[in-house]
C-alpha positions, 0 to 999 in steps of 0.5 A: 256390224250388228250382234243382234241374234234373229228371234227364232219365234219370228223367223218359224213359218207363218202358216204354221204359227197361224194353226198352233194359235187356231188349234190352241184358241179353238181348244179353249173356246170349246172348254173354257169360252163357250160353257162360261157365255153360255152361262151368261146368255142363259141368265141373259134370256131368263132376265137377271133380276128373274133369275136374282128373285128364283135364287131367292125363293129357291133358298140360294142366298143363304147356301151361298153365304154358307159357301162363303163361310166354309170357304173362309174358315177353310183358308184360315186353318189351312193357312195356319196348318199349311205354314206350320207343315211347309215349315216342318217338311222343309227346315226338319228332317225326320223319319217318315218325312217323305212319306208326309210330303207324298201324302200331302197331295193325296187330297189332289189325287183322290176323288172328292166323293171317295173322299166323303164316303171316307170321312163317313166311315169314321164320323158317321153312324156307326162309324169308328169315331162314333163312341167319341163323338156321341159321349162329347154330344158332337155331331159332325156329318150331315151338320155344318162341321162335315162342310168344313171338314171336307173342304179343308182336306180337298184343299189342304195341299195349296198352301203347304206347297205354295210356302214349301216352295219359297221356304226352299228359294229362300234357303236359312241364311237369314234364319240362321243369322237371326239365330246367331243375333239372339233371336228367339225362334217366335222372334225368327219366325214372325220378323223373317220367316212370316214376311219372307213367306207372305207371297207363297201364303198369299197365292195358296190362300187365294187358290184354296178359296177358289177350289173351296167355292167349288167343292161339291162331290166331298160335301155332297156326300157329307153333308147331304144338302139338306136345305137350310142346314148343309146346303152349299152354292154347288149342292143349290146348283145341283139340286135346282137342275133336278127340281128344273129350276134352271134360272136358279142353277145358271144364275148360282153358277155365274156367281161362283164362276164370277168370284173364281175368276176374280181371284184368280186375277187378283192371284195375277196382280199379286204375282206382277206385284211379286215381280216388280219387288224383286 
């Protein structure tokens, strides 16, 4: 006599599981599908070598290479301040810590505008840190450092949640048993919490250059897109639209589309790789 237990997904009634997937694929066609081939079928009608020579002559290259610069630098200090903040929320405890850790995700609840009009407030002129910055002969809105500035505080929680999560999996058995051997805290750190915590520091890494190609409300407000100075891929994109260069904008926005969804299936690959390990 078979123990075999009827799958429950399979004995639902047909129809019904027709509609959800209908529902569900229709759904996404209409947020996802169809905006990003319409992309792709506006480049198509404007010819792609047309399109690759109006971004050019519009000064698209070099926005979009500043992106990418600002993308990097982004991840690199949030990896390193991520890794160090998940390390202190999780393995210490202090007052005020969670307070911190609430305001760790203010960057996903505010709005990235508000955000620039913020960082105005203190950087700019007449602004509080504006003394400061005036004796030191530093000048950071409306200049490349308000880029990066931006795009760091709208992706700093990727990393610091993705380590913080498998900092709590991970536990400090291991840790304390390194301790225990004579280990340093440096030892510690770079033998078992830096490989333990590569895959979380990884997939933060990943989707902070993905949010960081597209930022655009906080860099906007920041450093006003001025051309050849603090113009990015989105700004380009923006501006095109408004000079009714659409060949340009369609074009620069297939290519952040593109490179976003590259690192996301790279973010997949490494999660199935992630699987197998374990």
């Amino acid at each position: 006599m078979s123990d075999a237990r009827p799958d429950p997904f399979r004995t639902r009634w047909l129809p019904r599981r027709v509609a959800l997937l209908a529902l569900v694929v229709a759904w996404m066609a209409l947020l996802l599908f169809v905006p990003l081939g319409s992309l792709g079928v506006g480049v198509w009608t404007f010819g792609p070598l047309a399109v690759l020579d109006q971004i050019g002559e519009a000064g698209g290259w070099p926005a979009l290479g500043r992106t990418v610069v600002v993308a990097i630098v982004s991840v690199v200090l949030n990896g390193v301040v991520g890794v160090a903040g998940a390390i202190t929320l999780v393995r210490h405890r202090f007052w005020g810590r969670r307070l911190l850790d609430m305001l760790v995700d203010l960057p996903l609840a505010v709005s990235p505008v508000m955000t620039g009009l913020a960082f105005l407030l203190v950087f700019g002129r007449g602004g509080l840190a504006e003394p400061l910055l005036s004796a030191l002969g530093w000048k950071i809105t409306f200049a490349f450092p308000s880029l990066v500035l931006a795009t760091v505080f709208v992706t700093l929680p990727f990393v610091l949640r993705e380590v913080s999560h498998v900092l709590v999996e991970l536990g400090t058995d291991e840790e304390a048993a390194a301790a225990t051997l004579g280990a340093s805290s440096r030892q510690t750190f770079w033998r078992i919490t830096l490989p333990n915590i590569r895959h979380g520091l990884t997939y933060g890494s990943t989707l902070t250059l993905a949010r960081a190609l597209g930022e655009f409300g906080a860099v906007l407000v920041v450093g006003g897109a001025i051309e050849g100075r603090t113009d990015t891929a989105t700004t380009f994109i923006f501006t095109a639209v408004d000079e009714r260069h659409e060949p340009a904008a369609y074009g620069m926005a297939l290519i952040l589309a593109a490179l976003s969804m590259a690192f996301l299936v790279v973010l997949e690959r490494l999660k199935r790789r992630q699987a197998r390990e374990t």
